[in-house]
C-alpha positions in Angstrom: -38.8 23.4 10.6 -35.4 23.5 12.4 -35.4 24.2 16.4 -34.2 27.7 15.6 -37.2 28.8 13.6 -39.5 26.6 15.8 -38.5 28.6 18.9 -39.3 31.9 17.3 -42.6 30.7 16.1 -43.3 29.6 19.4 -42.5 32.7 20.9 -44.6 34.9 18.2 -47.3 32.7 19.0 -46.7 33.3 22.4 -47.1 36.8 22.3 -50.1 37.1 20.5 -51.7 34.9 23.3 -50.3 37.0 25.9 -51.9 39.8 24.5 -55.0 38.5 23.9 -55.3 37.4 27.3 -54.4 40.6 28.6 -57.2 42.6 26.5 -60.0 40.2 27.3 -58.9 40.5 31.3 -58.1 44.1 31.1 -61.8 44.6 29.2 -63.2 42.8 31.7 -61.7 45.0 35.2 -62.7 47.9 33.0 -66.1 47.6 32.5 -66.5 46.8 36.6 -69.7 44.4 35.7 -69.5 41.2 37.3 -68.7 38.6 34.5 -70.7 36.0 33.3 -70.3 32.8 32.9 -68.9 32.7 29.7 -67.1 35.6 30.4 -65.6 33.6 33.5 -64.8 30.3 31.0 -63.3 32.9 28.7 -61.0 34.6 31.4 -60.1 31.6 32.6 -59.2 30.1 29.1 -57.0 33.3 28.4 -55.2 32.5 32.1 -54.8 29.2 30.9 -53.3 30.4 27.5 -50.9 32.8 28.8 -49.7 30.2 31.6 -48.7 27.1 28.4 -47.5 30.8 26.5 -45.1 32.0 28.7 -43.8 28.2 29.8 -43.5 27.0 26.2 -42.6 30.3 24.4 -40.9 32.8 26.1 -39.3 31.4 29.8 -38.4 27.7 28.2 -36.2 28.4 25.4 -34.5 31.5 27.0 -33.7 29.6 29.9 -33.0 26.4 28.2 -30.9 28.6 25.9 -29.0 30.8 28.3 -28.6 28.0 30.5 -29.4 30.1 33.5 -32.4 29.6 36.2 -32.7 26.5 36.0 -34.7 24.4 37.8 -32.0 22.3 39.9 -31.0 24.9 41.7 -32.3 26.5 44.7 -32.1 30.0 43.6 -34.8 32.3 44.1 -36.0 33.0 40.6 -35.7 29.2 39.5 -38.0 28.5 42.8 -40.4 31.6 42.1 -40.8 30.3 38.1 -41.6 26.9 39.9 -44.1 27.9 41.5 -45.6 30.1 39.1 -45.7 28.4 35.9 -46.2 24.0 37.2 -46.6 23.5 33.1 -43.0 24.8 32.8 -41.8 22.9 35.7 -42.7 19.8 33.9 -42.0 21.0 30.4 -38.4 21.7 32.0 -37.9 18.2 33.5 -39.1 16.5 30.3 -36.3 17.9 28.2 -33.9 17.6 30.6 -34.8 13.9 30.7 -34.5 14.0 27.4 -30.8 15.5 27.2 -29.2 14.0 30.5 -29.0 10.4 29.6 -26.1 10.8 27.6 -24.4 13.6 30.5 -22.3 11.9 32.7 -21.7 14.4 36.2 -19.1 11.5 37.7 -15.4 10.4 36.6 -15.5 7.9 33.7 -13.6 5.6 35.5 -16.0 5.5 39.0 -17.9 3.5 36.2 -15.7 1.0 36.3 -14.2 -1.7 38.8 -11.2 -1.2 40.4 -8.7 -4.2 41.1 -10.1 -3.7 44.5 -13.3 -5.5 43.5 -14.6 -8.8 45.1 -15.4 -10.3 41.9 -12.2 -9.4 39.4 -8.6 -10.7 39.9 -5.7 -7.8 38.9 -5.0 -10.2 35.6 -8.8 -9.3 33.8 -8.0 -6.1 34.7 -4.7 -6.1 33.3 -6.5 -7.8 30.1 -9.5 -5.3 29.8 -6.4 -2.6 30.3 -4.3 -4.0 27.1 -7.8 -4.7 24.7 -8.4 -0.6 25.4 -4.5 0.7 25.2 -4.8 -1.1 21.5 -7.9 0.3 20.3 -6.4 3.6 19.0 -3.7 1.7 17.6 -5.7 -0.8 15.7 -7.4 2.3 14.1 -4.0 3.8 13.5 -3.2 0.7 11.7 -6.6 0.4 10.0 -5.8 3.6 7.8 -2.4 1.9 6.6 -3.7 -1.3 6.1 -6.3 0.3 3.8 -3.5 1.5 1.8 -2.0 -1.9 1.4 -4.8 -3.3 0.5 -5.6 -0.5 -2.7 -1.9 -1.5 -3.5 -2.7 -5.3 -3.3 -5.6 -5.7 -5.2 -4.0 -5.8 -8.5 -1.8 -8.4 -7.3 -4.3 -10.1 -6.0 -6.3 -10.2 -9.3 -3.3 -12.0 -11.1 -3.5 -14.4 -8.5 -3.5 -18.2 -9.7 -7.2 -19.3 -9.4 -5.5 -22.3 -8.5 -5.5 -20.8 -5.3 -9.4 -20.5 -4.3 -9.1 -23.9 -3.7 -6.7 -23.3 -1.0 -9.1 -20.6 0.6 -12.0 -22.6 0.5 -10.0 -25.6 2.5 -9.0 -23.1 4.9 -12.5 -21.4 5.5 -14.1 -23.7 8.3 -11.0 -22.3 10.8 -11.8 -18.8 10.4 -15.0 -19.7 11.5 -16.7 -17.7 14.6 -16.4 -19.8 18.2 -20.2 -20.3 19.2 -21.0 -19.1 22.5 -21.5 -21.3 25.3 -23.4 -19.8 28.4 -21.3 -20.0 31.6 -22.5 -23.2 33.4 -21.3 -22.5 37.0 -20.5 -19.1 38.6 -16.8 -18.0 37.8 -17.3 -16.1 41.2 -20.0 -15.9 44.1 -20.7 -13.8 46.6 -20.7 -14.3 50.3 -24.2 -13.0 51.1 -23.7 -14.4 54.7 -21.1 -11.0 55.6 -22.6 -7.7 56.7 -23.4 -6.0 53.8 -24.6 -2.4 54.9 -25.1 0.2 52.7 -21.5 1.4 52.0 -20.6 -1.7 51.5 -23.5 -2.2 48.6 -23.1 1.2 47.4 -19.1 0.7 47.0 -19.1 -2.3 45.4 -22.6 -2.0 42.7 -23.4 1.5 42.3 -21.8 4.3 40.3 -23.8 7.5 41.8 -24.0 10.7 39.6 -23.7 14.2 40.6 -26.9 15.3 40.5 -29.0 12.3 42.3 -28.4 10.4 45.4 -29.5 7.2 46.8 -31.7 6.8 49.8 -30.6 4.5 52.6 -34.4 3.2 52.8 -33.7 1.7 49.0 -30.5 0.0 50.1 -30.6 -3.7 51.9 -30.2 -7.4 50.7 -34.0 -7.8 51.7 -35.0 -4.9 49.1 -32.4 -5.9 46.5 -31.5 -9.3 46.9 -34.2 -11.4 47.7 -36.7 -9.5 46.2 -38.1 -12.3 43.9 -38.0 -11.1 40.3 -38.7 -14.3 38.6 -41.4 -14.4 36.3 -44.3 -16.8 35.1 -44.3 -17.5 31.5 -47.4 -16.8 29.3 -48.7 -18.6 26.7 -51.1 -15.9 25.3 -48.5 -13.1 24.6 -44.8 -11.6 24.9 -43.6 -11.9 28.4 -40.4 -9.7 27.4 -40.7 -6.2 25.7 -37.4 -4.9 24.0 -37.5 -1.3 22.5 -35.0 1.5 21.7 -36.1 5.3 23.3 -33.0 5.7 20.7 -33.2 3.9 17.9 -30.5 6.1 16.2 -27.6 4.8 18.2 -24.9 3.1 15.8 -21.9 2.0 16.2 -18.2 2.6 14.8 -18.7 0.2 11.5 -22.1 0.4 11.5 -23.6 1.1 7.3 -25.5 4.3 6.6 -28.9 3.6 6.8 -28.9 -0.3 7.5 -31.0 -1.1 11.0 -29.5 -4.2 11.7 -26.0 -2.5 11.8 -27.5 -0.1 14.8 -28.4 -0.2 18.0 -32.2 -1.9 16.5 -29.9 -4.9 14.9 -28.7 -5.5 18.4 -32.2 -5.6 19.6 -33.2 -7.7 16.9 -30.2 -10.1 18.1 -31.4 -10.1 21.8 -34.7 -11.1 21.0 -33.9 -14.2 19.0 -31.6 -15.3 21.8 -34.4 -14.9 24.1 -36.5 -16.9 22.5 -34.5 -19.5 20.4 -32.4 -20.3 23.5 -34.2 -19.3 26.8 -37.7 -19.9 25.8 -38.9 -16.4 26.4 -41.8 -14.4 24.2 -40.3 -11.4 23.3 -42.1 -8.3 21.3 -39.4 -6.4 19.9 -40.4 -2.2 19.0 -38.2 -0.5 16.4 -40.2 3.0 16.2 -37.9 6.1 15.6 -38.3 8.2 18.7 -35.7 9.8 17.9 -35.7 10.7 14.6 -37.0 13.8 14.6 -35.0 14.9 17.5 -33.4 13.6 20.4 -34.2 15.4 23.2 -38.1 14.8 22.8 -37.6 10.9 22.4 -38.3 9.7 26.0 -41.3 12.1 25.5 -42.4 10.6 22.3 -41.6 7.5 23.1 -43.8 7.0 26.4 -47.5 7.2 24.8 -46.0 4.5 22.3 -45.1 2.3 25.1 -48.0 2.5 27.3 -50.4 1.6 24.2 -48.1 -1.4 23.5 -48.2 -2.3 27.3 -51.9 -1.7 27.1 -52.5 -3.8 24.1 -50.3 -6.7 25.4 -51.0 -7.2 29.2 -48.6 -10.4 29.8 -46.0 -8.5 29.7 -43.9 -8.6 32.8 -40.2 -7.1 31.5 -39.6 -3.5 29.8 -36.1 -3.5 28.5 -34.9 0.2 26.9 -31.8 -0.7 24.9 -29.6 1.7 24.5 -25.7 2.1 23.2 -23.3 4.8 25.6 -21.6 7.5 24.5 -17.5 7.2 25.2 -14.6 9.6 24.7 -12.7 8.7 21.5 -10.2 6.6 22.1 -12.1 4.5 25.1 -13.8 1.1 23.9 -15.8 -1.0 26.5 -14.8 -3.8 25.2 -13.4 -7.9 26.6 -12.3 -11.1 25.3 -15.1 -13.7 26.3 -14.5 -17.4 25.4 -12.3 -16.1 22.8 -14.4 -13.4 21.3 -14.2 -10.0 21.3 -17.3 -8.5 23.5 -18.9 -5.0 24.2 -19.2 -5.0 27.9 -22.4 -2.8 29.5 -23.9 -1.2 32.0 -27.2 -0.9 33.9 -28.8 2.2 34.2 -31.5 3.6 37.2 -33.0 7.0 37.2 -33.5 7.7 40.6 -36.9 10.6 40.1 -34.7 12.5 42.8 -32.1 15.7 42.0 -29.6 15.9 45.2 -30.4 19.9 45.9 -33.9 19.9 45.6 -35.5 16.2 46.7 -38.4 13.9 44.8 -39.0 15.3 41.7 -43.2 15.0 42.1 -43.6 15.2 38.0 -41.5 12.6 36.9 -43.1 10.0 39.8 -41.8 6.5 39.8 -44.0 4.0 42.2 -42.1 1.2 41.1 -38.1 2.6 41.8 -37.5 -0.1 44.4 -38.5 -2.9 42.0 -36.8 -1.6 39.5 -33.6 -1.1 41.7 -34.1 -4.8 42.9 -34.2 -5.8 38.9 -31.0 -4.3 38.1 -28.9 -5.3 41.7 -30.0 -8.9 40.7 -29.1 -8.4 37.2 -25.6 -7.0 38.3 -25.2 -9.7 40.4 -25.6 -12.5 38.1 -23.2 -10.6 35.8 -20.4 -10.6 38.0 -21.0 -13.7 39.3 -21.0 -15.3 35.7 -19.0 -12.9 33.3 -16.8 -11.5 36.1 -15.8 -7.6 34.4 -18.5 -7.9 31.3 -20.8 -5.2 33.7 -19.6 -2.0 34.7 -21.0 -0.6 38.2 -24.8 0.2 37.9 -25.3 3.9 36.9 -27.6 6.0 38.8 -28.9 9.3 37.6 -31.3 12.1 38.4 -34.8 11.5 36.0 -36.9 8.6 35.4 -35.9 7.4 31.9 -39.6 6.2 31.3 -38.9 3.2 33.8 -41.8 3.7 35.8 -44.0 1.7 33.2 -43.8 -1.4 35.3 -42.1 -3.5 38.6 -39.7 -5.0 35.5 -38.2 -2.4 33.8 -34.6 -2.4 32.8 -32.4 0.6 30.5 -28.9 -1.2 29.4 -26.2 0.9 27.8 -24.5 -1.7 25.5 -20.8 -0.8 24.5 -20.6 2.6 23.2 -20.3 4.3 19.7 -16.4 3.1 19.8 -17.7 -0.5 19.7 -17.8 -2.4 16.7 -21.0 -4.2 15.2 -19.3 -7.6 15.8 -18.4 -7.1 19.6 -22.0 -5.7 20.2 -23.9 -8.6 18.6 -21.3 -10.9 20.6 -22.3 -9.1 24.1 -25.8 -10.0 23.6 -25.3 -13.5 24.1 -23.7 -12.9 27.6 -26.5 -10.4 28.3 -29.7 -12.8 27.3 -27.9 -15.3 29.7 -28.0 -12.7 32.6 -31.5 -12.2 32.0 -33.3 -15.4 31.8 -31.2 -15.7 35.4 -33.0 -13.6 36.6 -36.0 -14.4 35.5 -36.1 -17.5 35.7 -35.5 -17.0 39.8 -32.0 -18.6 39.9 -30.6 -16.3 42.1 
């Protein structure tokens, strides 16, 4: 059923309660007998049933569709429907954790470092610069070379077979440069200087529109030396890995091949976290959001906590994710000689700037989680100096309040290719076991 025909249903369905309810209460004032109890349970059921009506049916999808009253503002009939109907208040802040993650209320570019910043010299920006000026012309290029090669083919056919030979002796220099994980920082921090909370602000976070960062969260003793190492188990995964969107591809990825999508890069983590850092990693690849996107951080949440629940060692919740860029923009470096998506660390914050704490989307692990991603940030631009944009804060909880450990990365974008994605998570499985392994 499409989300068009769904939202009339709902409201139909809607209106039949309403009017039920109204009968069985208006029955009830008219016959001026004091109820009994079952006439109480049944009044109280047809309150109930007009409140989860009204909030699901009618007020929902009219606000949701006429994008009026909402709840982040501080007008009176967004406050009064507040306090009126709590199931819509949650209803509303579950799909609008659903749709924000991708919404980006800040500049593009206060995403990324400046030459300004401690850690990059003016020459890797310069580079990062020149790799994103080409991008459009490479695909300009692409559609010509594709032309060539239809009028090559034929030629190439005829060719000698003399000639394979010849490619064959050539094939071990095309071959892909292994990775080799940074041995010493490329740059390191003087933790010794003032660091107050401009000065950490400025320099790590990227702060949308809507949310705002407490002072109380913000300190080296909350961030820094918050110890986020972790003890391995042998009984279980330490690490879960799963995908809230499952669906996110990439710019060559193949029509209905996984390993090509965001879920191939999660496969890729997770054997670098085990085959080279020694970690046990579970790795989820349920659809969330296959169905439909909006309701995956919904859907996804009572999958999460059974898998939590059925595997107690594990200490580290990583949401894996891919961002969404303008055409034309690709997040993207040269790393030891290979091309590389570069990413970004995400925090939702439970906190909208006009209205405070948002009480039904509680997080009692936020500073933990903040401390995970500062150390994570860290430790990338220490070691991969301009592979991490700033950390991203935004208004909702993004489902990371399902333990001390959890982590939402935005790896590349849809621009990326399949190539410099699976090349990032080298880099990124390298950061990790960093931090976990306390070598802050």
């Amino acid at each position: 059923m499409s989300g068009k025909w769904k939202r009339k249903a709902l409201l139909t369905a809607g209106i039949i309660i309403l009017v039920l309810g109204l009968l069985i209460q208006g029955t009830a004032r008219k016959n001026g007998k004091e109820k009994s109890t079952g006439g109480r349970i049944m009044e109280g059921l047809a309150e109930a049933a007009m409140e989860r009506a009204l909030a699901d049916s009618c007020l929902l999808p009219f606000f949701l569709e006429q994008g009026q009253g909402t709840l982040e503002d501080d007008s009176p009939a967004g406050k009064a429907v507040e306090e009126m109907f709590p199931l819509y208040t949650y209803t509303f802040h579950e799909v609008q954790e659903g749709e924000d993650e991708d919404q980006k209320n800040i500049d593009e570019e206060n995403l990324d470092y400046g030459e300004g910043a401690l850690h990059i010299d003016s020459d890797l920006i310069a580079r990062m610069q020149q790799e994103n000026d080409g991008y459009q012309e490479n695909m300009d290029q692409a559609e010509i070379s594709e032309e060539n090669d239809q009028e090559n083919t034929d030629k190439e056919e005829d060719t000698d077979i003399g000639s394979q030979g010849e490619s064959q002796q050539d094939d071990g220099l095309d071959e892909e440069k292994a990775f080799e994980p940074a041995a010493f920082p490329a740059y390191s921090y003087d933790w010794s200087e003032k660091w107050d909370y401009e000065k950490l602000v400025s320099n790590f976070y990227a702060i949308d529109g809507t949310t705002g960062l407490d002072s109380s969260y913000v300190g080296l003793d909350q961030l820094l030396y918050q110890d986020m190492s972790i003890t391995r188990s042998l009984e279980g995964p330490d690490i879960l890995i799963y995908h809230t969107h499952s669906l996110e591809d990439f710019a060559d990825s193949v029509p209905g091949d996984p390993s090509t999508t965001i879920v191939g890069a999660g496969e890729r983590l997770t054997e670098i976290l085990q085959d080279t850092y020694g970690f046990s990693v579970l790795h989820d690849i349920g659809g969330y959001d296959v169905e439909a996107r909006d309701e995956a951080y919904n859907k996804s949440l009572p999958a999460i906590e059974q898998i939590l629940a059925e595997n107690p060692t594990i200490q580290v919740v990583i949401d894996l994710h891919r961002d969404e860029m303008k055409e034309g923009k690709k997040l993207v470096m040269e790393l030891d000689g290979r091309p590389t998506a570069r990413f970004m660390l995400f925090n939702g914050m439970s906190y909208l700037r006009n209205k405070g704490k948002i009480a039904y989307l509680e997080n009692p692990y936020l500073q933990e989680n903040l401390a995970f991603s500062f150390q994570m940030q860290v430790a990338a631009n220490e070691y991969y100096p301009g592979l991490a944009r700033k950390i991203y804060l935004k208004a909702y909880r993004y489902n990371l309040h399902l333990c001390p450990k959890s982590l939402l990365v935005e790896l590349g974008a849809q621009t990326n290719t399949v190539e410099e994605i699976m090349n990032a998570c080298d880099p990124l499985a390298h950061i990790i076991s960093i931090v976990l392994n306390g070598q802050m």
